[in-house]
py3Dmol code that shows the C-alpha trace and the ligand (Angstrom):
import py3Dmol

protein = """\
ATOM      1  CA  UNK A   1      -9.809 -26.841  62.642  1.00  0.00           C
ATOM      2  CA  UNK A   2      -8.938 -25.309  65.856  1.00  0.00           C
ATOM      3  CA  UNK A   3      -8.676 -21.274  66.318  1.00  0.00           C
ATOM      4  CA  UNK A   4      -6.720 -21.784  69.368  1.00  0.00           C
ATOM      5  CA  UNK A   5      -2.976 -20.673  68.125  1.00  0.00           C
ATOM      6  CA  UNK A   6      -0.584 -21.887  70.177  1.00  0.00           C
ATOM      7  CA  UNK A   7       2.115 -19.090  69.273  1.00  0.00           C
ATOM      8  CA  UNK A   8      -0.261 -15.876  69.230  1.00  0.00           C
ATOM      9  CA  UNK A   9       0.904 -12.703  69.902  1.00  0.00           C
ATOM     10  CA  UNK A  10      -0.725 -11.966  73.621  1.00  0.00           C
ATOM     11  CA  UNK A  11       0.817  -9.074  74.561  1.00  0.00           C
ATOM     12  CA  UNK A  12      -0.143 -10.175  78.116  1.00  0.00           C
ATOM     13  CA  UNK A  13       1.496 -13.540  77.926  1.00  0.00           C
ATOM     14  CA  UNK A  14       0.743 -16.325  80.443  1.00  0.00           C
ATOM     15  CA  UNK A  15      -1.157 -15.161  83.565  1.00  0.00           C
ATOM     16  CA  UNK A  16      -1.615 -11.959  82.034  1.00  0.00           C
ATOM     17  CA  UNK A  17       1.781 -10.676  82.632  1.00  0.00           C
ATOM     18  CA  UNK A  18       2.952  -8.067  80.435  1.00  0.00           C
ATOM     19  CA  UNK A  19       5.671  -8.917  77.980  1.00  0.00           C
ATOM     20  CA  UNK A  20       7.258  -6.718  74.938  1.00  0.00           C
ATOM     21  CA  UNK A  21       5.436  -6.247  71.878  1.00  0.00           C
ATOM     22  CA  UNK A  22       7.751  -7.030  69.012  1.00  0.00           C
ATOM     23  CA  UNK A  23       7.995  -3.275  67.761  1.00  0.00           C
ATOM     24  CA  UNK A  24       9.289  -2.375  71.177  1.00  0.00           C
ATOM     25  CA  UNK A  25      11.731  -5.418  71.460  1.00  0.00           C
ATOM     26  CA  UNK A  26      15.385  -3.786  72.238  1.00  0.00           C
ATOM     27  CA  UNK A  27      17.548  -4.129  69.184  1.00  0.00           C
ATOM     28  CA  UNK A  28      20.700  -6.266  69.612  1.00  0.00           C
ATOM     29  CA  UNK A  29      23.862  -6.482  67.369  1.00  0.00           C
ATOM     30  CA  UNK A  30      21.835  -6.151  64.326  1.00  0.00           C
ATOM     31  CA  UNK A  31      22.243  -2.628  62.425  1.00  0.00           C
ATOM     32  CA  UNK A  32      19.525  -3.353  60.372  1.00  0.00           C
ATOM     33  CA  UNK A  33      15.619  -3.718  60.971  1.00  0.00           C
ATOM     34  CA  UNK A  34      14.548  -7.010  60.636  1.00  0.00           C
ATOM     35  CA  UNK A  35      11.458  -6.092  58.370  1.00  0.00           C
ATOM     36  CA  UNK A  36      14.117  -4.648  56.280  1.00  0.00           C
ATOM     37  CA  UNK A  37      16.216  -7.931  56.371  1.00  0.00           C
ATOM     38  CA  UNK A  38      13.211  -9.882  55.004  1.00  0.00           C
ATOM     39  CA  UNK A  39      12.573  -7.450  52.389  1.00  0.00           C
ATOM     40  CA  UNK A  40      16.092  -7.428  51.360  1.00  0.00           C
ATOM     41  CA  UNK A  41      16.205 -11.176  51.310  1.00  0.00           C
ATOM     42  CA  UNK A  42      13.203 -10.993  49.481  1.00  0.00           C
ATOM     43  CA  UNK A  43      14.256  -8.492  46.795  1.00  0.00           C
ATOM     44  CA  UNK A  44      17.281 -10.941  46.077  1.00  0.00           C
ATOM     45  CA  UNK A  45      15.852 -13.689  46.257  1.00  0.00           C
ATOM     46  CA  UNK A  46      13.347 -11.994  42.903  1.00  0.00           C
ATOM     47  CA  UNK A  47      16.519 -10.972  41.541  1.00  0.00           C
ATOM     48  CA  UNK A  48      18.072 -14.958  41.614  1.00  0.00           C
ATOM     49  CA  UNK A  49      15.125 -15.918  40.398  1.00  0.00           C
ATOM     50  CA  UNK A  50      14.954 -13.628  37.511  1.00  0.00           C
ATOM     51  CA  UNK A  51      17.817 -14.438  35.961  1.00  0.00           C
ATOM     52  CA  UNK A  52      17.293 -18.139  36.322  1.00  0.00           C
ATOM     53  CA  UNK A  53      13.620 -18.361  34.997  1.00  0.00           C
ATOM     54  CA  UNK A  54      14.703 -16.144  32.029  1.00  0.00           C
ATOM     55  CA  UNK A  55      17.276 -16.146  29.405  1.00  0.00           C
ATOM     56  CA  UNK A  56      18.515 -13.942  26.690  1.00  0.00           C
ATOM     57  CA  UNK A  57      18.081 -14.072  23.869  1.00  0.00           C
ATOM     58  CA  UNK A  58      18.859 -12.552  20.371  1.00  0.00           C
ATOM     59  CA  UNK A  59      16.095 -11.040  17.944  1.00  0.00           C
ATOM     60  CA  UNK A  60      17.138 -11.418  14.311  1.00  0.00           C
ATOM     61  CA  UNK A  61      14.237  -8.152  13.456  1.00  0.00           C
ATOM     62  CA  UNK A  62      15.683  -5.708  16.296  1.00  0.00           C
ATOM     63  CA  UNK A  63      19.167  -7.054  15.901  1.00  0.00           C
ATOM     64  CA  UNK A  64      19.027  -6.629  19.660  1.00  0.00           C
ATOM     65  CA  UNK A  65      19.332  -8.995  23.173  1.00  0.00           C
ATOM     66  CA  UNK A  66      16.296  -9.448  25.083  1.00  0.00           C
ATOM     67  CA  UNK A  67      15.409 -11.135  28.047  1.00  0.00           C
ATOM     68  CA  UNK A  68      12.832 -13.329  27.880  1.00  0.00           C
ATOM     69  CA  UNK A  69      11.256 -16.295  30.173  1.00  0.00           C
ATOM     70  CA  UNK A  70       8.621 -18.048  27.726  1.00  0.00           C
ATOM     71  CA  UNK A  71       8.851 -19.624  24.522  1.00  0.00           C
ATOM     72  CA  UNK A  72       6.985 -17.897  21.280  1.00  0.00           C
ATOM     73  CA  UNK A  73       4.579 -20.772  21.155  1.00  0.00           C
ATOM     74  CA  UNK A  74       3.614 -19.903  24.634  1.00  0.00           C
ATOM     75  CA  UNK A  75       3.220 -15.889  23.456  1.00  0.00           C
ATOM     76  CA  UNK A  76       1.011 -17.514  20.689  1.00  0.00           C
ATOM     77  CA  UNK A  77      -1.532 -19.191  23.232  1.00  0.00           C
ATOM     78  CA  UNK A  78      -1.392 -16.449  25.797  1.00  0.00           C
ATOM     79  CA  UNK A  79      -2.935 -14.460  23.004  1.00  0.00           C
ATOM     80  CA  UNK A  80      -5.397 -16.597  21.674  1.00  0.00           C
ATOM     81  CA  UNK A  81      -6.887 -17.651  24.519  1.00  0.00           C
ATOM     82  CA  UNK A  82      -7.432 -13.540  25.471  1.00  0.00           C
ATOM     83  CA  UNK A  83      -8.716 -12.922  22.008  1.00  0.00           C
ATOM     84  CA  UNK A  84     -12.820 -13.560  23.452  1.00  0.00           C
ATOM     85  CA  UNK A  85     -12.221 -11.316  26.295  1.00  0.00           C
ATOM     86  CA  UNK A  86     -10.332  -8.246  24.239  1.00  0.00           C
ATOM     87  CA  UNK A  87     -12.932  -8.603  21.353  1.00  0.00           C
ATOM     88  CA  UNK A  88     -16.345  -7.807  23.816  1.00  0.00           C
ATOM     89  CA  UNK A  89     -14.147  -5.313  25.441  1.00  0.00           C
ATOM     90  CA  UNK A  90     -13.922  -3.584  22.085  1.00  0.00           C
ATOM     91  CA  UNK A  91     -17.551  -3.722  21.569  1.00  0.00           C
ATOM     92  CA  UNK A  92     -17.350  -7.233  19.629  1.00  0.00           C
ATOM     93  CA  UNK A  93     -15.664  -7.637  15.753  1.00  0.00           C
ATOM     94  CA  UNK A  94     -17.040  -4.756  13.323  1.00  0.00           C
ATOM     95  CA  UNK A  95     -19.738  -6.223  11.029  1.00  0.00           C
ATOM     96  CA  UNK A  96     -18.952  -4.132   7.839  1.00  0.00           C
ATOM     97  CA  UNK A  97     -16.974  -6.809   5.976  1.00  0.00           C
ATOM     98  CA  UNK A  98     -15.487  -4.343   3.930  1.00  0.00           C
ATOM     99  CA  UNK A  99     -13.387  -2.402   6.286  1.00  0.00           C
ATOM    100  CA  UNK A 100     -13.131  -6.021   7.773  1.00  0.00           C
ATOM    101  CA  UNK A 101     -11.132  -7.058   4.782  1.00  0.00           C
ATOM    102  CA  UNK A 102      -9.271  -3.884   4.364  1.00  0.00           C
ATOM    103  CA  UNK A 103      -7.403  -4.293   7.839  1.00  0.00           C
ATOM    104  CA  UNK A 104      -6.914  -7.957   6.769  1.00  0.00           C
ATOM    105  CA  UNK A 105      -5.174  -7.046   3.543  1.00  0.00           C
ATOM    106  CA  UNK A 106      -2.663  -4.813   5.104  1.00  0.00           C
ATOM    107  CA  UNK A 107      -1.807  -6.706   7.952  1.00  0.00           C
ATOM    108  CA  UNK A 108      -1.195  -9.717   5.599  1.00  0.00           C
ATOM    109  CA  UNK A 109       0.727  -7.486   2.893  1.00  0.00           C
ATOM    110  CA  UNK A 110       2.640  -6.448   5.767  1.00  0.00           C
ATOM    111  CA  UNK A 111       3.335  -9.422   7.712  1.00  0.00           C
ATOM    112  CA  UNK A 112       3.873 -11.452   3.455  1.00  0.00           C
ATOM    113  CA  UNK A 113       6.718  -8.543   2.816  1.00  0.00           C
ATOM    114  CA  UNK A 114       8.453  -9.315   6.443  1.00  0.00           C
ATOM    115  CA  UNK A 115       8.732 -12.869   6.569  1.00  0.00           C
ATOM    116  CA  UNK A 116      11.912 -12.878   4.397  1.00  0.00           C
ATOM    117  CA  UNK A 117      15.459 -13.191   5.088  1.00  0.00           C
ATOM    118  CA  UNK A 118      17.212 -12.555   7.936  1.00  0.00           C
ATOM    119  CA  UNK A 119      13.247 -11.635   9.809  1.00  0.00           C
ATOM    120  CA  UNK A 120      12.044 -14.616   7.995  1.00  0.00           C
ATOM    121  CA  UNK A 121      12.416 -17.337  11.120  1.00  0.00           C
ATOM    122  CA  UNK A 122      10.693 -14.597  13.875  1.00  0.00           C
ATOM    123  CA  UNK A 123       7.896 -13.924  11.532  1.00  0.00           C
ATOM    124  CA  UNK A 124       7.594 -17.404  11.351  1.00  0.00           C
ATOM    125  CA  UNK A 125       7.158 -18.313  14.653  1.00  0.00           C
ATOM    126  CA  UNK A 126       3.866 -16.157  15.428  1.00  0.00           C
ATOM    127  CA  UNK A 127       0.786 -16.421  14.315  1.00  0.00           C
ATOM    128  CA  UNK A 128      -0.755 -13.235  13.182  1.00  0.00           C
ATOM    129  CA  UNK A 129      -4.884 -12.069  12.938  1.00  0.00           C
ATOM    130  CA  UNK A 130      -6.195  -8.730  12.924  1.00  0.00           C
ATOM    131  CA  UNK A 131      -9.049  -7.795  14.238  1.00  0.00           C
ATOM    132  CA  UNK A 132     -11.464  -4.759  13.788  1.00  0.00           C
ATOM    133  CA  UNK A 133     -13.183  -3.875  16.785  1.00  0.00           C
ATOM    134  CA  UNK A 134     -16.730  -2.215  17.162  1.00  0.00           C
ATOM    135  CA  UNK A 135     -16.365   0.469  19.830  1.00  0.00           C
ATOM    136  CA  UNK A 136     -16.553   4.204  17.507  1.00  0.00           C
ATOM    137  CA  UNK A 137     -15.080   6.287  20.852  1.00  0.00           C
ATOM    138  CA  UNK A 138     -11.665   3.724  21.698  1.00  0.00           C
ATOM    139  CA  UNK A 139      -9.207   5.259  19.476  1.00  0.00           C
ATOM    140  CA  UNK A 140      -7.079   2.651  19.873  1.00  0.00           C
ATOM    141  CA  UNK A 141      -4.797  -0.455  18.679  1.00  0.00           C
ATOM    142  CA  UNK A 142      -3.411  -3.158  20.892  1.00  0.00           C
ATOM    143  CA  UNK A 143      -1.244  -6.493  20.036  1.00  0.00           C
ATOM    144  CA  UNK A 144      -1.750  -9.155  22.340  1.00  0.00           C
ATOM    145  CA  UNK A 145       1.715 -11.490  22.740  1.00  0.00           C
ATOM    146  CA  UNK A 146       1.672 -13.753  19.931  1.00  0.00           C
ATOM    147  CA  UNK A 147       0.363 -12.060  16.876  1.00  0.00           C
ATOM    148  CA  UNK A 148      -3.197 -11.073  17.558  1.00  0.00           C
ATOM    149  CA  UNK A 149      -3.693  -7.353  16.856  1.00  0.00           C
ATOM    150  CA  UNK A 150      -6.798  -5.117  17.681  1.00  0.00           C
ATOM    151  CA  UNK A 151      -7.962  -2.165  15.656  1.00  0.00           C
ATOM    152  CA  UNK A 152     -10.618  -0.207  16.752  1.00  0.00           C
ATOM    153  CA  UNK A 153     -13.273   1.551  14.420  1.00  0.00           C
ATOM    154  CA  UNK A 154     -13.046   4.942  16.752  1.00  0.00           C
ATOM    155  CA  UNK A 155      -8.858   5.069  15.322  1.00  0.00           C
ATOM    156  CA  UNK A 156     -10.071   3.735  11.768  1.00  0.00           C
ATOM    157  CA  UNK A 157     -12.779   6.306  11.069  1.00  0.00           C
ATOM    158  CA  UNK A 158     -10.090   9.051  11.082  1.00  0.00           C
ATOM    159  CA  UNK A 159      -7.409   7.761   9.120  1.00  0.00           C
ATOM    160  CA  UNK A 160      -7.681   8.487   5.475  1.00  0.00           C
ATOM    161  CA  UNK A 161      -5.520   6.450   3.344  1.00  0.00           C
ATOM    162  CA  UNK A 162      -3.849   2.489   3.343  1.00  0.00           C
ATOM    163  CA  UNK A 163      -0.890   3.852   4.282  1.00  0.00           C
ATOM    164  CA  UNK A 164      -1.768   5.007   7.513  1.00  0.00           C
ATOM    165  CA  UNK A 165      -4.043   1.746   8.072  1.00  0.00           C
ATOM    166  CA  UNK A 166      -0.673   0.423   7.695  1.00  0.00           C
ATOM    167  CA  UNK A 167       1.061   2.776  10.229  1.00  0.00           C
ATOM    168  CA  UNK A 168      -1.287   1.516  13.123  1.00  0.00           C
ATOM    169  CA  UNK A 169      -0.451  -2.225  12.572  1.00  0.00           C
ATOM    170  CA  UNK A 170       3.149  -1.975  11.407  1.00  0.00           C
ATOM    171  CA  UNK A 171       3.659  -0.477  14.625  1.00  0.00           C
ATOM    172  CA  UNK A 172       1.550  -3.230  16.303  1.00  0.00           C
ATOM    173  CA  UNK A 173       3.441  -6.133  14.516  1.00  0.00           C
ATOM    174  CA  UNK A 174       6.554  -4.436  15.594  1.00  0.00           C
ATOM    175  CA  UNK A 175       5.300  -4.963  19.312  1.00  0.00           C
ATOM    176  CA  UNK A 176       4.704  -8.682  18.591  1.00  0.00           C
ATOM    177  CA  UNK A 177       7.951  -9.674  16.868  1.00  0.00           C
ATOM    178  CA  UNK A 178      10.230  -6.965  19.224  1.00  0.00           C
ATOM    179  CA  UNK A 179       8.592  -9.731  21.442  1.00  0.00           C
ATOM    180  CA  UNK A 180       7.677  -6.544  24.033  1.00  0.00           C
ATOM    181  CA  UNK A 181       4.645  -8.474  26.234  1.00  0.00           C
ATOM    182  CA  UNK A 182       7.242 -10.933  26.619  1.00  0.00           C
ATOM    183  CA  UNK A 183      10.091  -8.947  28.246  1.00  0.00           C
ATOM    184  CA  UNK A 184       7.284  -6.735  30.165  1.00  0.00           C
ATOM    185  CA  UNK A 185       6.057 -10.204  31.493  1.00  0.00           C
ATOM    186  CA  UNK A 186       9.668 -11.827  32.478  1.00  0.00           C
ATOM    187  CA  UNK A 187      10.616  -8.235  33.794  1.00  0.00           C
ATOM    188  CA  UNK A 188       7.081  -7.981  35.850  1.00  0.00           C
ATOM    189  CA  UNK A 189       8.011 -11.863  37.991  1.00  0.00           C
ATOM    190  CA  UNK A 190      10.876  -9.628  38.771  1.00  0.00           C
ATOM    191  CA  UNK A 191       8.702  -6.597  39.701  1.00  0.00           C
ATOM    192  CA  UNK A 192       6.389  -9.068  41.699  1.00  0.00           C
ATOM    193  CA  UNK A 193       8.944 -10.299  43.865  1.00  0.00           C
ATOM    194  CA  UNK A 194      10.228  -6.471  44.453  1.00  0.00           C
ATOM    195  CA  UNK A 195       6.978  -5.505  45.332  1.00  0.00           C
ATOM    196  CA  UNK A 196       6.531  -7.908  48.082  1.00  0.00           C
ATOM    197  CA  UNK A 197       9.994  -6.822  49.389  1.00  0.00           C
ATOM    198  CA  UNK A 198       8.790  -3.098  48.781  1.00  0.00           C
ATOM    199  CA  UNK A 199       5.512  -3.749  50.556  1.00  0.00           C
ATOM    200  CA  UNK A 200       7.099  -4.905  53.495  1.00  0.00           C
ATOM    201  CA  UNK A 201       9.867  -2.133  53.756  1.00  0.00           C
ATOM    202  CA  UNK A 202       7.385   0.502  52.735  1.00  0.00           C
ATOM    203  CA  UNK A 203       4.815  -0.488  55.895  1.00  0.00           C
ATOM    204  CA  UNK A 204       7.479   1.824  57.640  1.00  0.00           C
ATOM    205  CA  UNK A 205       6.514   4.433  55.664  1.00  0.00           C
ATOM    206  CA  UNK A 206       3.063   4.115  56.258  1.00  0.00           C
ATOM    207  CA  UNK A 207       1.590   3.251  52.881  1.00  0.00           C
ATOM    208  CA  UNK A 208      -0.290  -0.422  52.884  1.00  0.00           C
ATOM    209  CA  UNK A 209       1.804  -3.243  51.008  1.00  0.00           C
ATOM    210  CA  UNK A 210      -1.427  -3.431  48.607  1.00  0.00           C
ATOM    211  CA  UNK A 211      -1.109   0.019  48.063  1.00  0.00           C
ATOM    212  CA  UNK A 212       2.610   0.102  47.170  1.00  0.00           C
ATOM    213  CA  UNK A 213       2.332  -3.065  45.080  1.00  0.00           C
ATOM    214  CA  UNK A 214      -0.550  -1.488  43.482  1.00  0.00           C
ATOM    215  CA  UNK A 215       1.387   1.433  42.529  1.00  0.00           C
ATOM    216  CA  UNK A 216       4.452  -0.655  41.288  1.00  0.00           C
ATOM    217  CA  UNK A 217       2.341  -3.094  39.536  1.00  0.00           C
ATOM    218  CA  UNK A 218       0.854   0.250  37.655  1.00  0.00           C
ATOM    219  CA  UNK A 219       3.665   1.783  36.371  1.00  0.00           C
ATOM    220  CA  UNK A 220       5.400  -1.279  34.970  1.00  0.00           C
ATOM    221  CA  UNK A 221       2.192  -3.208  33.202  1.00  0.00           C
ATOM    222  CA  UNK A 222      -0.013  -0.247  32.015  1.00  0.00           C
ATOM    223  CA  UNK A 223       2.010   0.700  29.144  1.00  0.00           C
ATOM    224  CA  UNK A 224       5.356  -0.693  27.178  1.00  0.00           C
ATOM    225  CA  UNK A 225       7.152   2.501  28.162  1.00  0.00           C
ATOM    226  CA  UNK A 226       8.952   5.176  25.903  1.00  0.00           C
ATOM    227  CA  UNK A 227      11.511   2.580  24.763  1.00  0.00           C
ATOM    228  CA  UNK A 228       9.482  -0.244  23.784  1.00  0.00           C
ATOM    229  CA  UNK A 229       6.960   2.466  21.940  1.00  0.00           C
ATOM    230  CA  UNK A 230      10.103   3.830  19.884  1.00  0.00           C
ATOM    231  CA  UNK A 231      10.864   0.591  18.648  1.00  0.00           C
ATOM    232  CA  UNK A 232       7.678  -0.642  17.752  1.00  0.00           C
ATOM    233  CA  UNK A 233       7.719   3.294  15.653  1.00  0.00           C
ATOM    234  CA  UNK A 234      10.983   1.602  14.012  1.00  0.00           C
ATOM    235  CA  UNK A 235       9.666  -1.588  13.526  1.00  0.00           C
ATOM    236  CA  UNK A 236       6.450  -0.184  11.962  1.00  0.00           C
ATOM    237  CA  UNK A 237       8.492   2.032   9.746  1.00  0.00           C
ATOM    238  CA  UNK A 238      10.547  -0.249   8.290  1.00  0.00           C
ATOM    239  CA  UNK A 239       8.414  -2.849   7.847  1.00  0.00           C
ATOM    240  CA  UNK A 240       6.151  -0.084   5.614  1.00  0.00           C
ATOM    241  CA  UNK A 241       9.074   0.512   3.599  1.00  0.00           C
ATOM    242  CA  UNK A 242       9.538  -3.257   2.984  1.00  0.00           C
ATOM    243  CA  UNK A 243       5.705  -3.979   1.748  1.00  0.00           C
ATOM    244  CA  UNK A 244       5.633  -0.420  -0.259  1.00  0.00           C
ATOM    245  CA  UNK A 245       3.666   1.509   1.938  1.00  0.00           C
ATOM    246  CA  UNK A 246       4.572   4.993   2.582  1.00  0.00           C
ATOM    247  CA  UNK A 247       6.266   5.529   6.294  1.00  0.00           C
ATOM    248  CA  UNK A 248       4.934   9.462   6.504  1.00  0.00           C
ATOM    249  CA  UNK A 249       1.330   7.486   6.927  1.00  0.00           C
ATOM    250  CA  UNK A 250       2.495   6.608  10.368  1.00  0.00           C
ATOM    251  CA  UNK A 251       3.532  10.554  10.912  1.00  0.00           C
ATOM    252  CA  UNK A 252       0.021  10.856   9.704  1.00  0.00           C
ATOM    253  CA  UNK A 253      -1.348   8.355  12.486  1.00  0.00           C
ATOM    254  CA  UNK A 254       0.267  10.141  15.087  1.00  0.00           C
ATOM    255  CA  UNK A 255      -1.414  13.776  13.979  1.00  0.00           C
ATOM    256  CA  UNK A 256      -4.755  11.852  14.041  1.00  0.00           C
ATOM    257  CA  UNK A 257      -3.798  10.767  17.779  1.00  0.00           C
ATOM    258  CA  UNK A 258      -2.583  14.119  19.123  1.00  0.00           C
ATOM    259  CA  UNK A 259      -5.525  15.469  17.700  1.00  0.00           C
ATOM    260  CA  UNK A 260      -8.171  13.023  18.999  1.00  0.00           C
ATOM    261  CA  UNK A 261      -6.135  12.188  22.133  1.00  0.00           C
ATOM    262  CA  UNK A 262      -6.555  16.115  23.706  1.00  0.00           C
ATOM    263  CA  UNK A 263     -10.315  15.311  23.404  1.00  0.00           C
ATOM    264  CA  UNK A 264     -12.855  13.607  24.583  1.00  0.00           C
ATOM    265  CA  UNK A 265     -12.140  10.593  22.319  1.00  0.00           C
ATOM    266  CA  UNK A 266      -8.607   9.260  23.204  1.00  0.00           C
ATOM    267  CA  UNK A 267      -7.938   8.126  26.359  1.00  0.00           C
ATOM    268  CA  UNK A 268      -6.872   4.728  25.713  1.00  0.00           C
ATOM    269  CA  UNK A 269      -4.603   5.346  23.420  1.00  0.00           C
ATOM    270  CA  UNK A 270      -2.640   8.232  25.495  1.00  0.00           C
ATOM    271  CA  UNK A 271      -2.429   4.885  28.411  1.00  0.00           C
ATOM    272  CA  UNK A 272      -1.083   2.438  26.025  1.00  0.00           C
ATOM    273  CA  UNK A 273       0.866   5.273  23.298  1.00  0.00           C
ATOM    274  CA  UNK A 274       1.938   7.859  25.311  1.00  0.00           C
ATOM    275  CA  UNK A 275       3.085  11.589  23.911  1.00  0.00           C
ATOM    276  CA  UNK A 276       2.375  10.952  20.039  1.00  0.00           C
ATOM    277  CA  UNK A 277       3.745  14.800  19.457  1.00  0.00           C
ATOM    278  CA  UNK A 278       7.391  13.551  20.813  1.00  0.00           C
ATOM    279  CA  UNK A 279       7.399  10.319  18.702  1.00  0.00           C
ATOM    280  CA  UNK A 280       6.336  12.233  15.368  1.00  0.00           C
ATOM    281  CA  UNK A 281      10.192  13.595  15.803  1.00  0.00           C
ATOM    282  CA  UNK A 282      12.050   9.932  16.363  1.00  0.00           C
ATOM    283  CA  UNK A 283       9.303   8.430  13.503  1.00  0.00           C
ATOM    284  CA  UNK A 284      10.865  11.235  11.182  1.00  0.00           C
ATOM    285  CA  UNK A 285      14.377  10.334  12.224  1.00  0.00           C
ATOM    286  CA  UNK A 286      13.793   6.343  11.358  1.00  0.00           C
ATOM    287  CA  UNK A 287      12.678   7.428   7.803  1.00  0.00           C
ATOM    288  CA  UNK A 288      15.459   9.279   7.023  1.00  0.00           C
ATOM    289  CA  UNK A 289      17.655   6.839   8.518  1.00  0.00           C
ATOM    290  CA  UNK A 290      15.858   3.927   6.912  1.00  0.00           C
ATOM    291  CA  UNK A 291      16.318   5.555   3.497  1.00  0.00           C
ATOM    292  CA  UNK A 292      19.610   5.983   3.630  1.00  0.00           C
ATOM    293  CA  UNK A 293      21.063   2.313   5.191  1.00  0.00           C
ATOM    294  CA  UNK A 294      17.865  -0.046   4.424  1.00  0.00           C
ATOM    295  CA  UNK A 295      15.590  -1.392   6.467  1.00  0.00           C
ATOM    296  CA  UNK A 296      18.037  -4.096   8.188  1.00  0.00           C
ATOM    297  CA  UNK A 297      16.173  -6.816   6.695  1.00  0.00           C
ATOM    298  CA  UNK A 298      19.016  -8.066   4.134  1.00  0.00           C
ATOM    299  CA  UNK A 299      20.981  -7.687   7.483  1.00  0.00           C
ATOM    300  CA  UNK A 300      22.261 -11.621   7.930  1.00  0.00           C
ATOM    301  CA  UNK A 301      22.424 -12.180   4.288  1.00  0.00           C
ATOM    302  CA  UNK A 302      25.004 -10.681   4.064  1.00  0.00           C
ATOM    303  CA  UNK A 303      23.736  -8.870   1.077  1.00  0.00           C
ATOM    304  CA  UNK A 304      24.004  -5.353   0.877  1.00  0.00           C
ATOM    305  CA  UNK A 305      21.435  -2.926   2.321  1.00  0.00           C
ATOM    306  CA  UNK A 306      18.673  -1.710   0.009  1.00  0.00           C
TER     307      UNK A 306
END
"""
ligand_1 = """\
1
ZN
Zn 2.591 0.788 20.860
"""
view = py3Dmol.view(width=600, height=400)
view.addModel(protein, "pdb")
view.setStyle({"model": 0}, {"cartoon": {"style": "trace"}})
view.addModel(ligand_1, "xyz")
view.setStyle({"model": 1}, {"stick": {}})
view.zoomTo()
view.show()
């Protein structure tokens, strides 16, 4: 291919006569820049396009609307095809088969007491495994979309009883069937078009587009946020209640966090769980709640709470 470009930008034009550079071109009827133009036709452009890729729908567990723009057999192979790659980041599945089977009895006892009435369709629909990951210093737990969940020996070597074993993946499940990956990742093709249109608008601020889309990308994908953790804290608590596991375990989990978290052991978890001192208050809030009206899962029974 030729590198000749027929419409480069010589400032010097034919015969080397000088011409206008575009940043100096006199502006004519037009209020507005026209790098801001694009990026405004770009940002709603994202926004038409986000609400027609994606559509809302209800979740019989949260009782809430969500926008969504995949199916939950696509969550389900999203996550198992990441399974390989999350495993050897944790240092590769824990070889003590005990503990091995531990996780995998309360994350079935769990998921067994869930899958009934008005939840018992979402359950359904994903396919759960829980894995227990080698790595002593991640103090951490992760769902993938989908049902797979990730434990990691450096959070299970602290925790002392079943009941806060059960904390760390009700709260996980409650990320899979709140269907939170899912919103983050209809949400983030509307954060990707915004960031283009941001990248553009912001080179008049002198930051790079990369840099700005960087940043955006950042704060939107690195963690759920403070909403998305509170419900998964809801979830998890109610779905203890329902397979006879004590809620305060999760109160317990978060201790174990704030304590590990300040030190040298916890980063990961303070990225993905942010301020586990804050939550301890809501978590307490759910379980008095929770006792009092049920755990919602009678809810389209019609039968009354228990
Ligand atoms: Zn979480």
């Amino acid at each position: 291919m030729s590198n000749i470009d027929p419409f480069s930008r010589d400032p010097r034009g034919r015969g080397g006569r000088q011409l206008p550079v575009s940043g100096a071109m006199p502006r004519r009827g037009c209020a507005l820049p026209p790098r801001l133009m694009i990026a405004l036709a770009v940002a709603a452009f994202a926004m038409v396009s986000y609400f027609m890729k994606t559509k809302v729908e209800h979740n019989p567990v949260t009782g809430e609307p969500q926008r969504v723009s995949m199916t939950a057999e696509q969550e389900v192979a999203m996550g198992l095809q990441a399974v390989g790659q999350m495993t050897q980041e944790g240092g590769g599945e824990h070889p003590d088969a005990q503990l091995n089977a531990l996780v995998d009895k309360v994350g079935a006892k769990l998921v067994a007491a869930n899958a009934q009435g008005a939840w018992a369709e979402q359950f359904r629909k994903y396919r759960f495994n829980f894995h227990l990951l080698r790595d002593p210093k991640m103090v951490n737990a992760f769902a993938l979309p989908g049902g797979q969940i990730f434990f990691t020996y450096g959070l299970l070597q602290y925790l002392e009883t079943e009941d806060e074993v059960a904390g760390v993946l009700g709260h996980e499940i409650g990320h899979v069937v709140g269907r939170h990956s899912a919103e983050q990742m209809a949400k983030s093709q509307l954060w990707a078009g915004l960031a283009q249109a941001a990248g553009m608008a912001g080179a008049d601020l002198n930051m790079n587009p990369q840099q700005i889309a960087g940043l955006i990308y950042q704060v939107k994908t690195t963690s759920y946020g403070r909403e998305d953790e509170n419900q998964a804290d809801d979830l998890g608590v109610r779905f203890m209640v329902n397979a006879g596991y004590d809620p305060k375990g999760l109160i317990k989990v978060m201790q174990v966090l704030k304590a590990k978290g300040g030190g040298g052991g916890g980063p990961e978890f303070l990225k993905t769980h942010p301020d586990p001192g804050n939550r301890i208050e809501h978590i307490k809030a759910v379980i008095e709640k929770v006792a009092k009206e049920g755990t919602g899962i009678d809810r389209a029974s019609g039968a009354p709470p228990r």
